[in-house]
C-alpha positions, 0 to 999 in steps of 0.5 A: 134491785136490793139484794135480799138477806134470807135468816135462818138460825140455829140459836134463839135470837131476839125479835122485836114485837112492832104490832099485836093484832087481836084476832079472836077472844083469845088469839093474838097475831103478833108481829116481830121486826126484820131488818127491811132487806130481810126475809125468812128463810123458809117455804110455806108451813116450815114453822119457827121456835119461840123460846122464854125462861119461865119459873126457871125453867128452859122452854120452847113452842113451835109455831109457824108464821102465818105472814106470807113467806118471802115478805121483808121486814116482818113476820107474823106469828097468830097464836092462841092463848090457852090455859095450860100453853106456858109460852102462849100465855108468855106470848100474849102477856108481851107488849108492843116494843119487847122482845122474844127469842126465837129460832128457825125457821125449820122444815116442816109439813110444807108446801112446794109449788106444783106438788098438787093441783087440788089441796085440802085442807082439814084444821081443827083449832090452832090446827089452821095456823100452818095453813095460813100461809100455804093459803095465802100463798098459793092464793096470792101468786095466783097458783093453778091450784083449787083450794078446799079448808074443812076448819073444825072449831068449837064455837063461832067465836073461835074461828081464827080469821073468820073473815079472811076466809068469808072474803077468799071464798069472794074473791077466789073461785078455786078457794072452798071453805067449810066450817063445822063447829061442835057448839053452833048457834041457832042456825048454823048453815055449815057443819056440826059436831065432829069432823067425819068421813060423811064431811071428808067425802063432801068438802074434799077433792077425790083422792088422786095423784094430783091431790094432796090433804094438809091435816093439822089439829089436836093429836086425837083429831089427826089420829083419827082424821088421818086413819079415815082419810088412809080409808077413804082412798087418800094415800099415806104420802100425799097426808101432810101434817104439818 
């Protein structure tokens, strides 16, 4: 069996874009190209930086990869478009065949194998991008874990993935999915308004010492989801943001 090269850089590097796959309204996941023997060098929710020049000015976002860490070849990044993101907008204004500089990856809010047998997961927004591949990951190897995503979002149109997740709770009974949308439809089966401790309480495992909460999403929201989490039982070292 080949050897496989593991990249991790310090220095923006550029990155060919070989796929871009529309995802909502306004969120992309685009896919940069890695020698075929080649992977990241990176565990489940370390994120990377992408770097552009824009009025002049130096910039760099994070954002993790949402591809599932250790595959060769690719990696994905799903990034939301928003008014004031220069580099989401620099991002989605790229084309099939350009290239964007990009370092990392970097330790982040990640997930180690065996660091919990029940894992929440509470996202609002983008807030779910970190997640993806720590759910993927934990889904596809099979990992004795169960598995509960609260994901706040706006509107039905803005849940990313939104499929993925409807067929993950098909074909994974430790996989658990709620949705809370602060603008639902007529209708709406699951959550409405804001996240709160009533839906905490509902849709997440009890605290625990084999119990971890991933939390991520507009720094208002985590600000106060993490304080009602500390006050529901959830211990500060077993919150992580990623």
């Amino acid at each position: 069996m080949d050897a496989v090269t593991r990249i991790k850089t310090k220095t923006p590097s550029p990155y060919k874009i070989t796929a871009i796959e529309p995802d909502t309204h306004d969120t992309k996941t685009f896919r940069f190209e890695l020698p075929a023997d080649a992977t990241l060098d990176m565990l489940p929710g370390d994120f990377l930086y992408v770097h552009a020049t824009i009025a002049g000015k130096s910039v760099k976002r994070a954002y993790t990869p949402s591809s599932l860490p250790g595959v060769t070849g690719f990696f994905d990044l799903t990034v939301k478009r928003y008014a004031t993101g220069v580099i989401s907008a620099y991002l989605h204004d790229q084309r099939i065949g350009d290239t964007v500089l990009i370092s990392g990856p970097n330790q982040g809010g990640h997930w180690v194998d065996g660091m919990a047998k029940r894992v929440g997961f509470v996202a609002g927004g983008t807030g779910i991008t970190p997640m993806i591949a720590i759910i993927r990951w934990i889904l596809t190897k099979r990992i004795d874990a169960e598995l509960f995503l609260i994901f706040a979002n706006k509107t039905e149109a803005d849940i990313i993935l939104r499929e993925e997740w409807r067929q993950a709770v098909r074909e994974y009974p430790n996989f658990h999915c709620h949705h809370v949308l602060e603008q639902p439809p007529p209708g709406w089966p699951e959550g409405t308004g804001r996240v709160t401790a009533d839906i905490l309480r509902r849709h997440l495992p009890a605290p625990g010492s084999d119990t971890c909460i991933f939390l991520c999403g507009p720094p208002q929201m985590v600000d106060a989801l993490e304080t009602t989490l500390k006050e529901l039982g959830y211990p500060e070292q077993t919150i992580v943001l990623p």
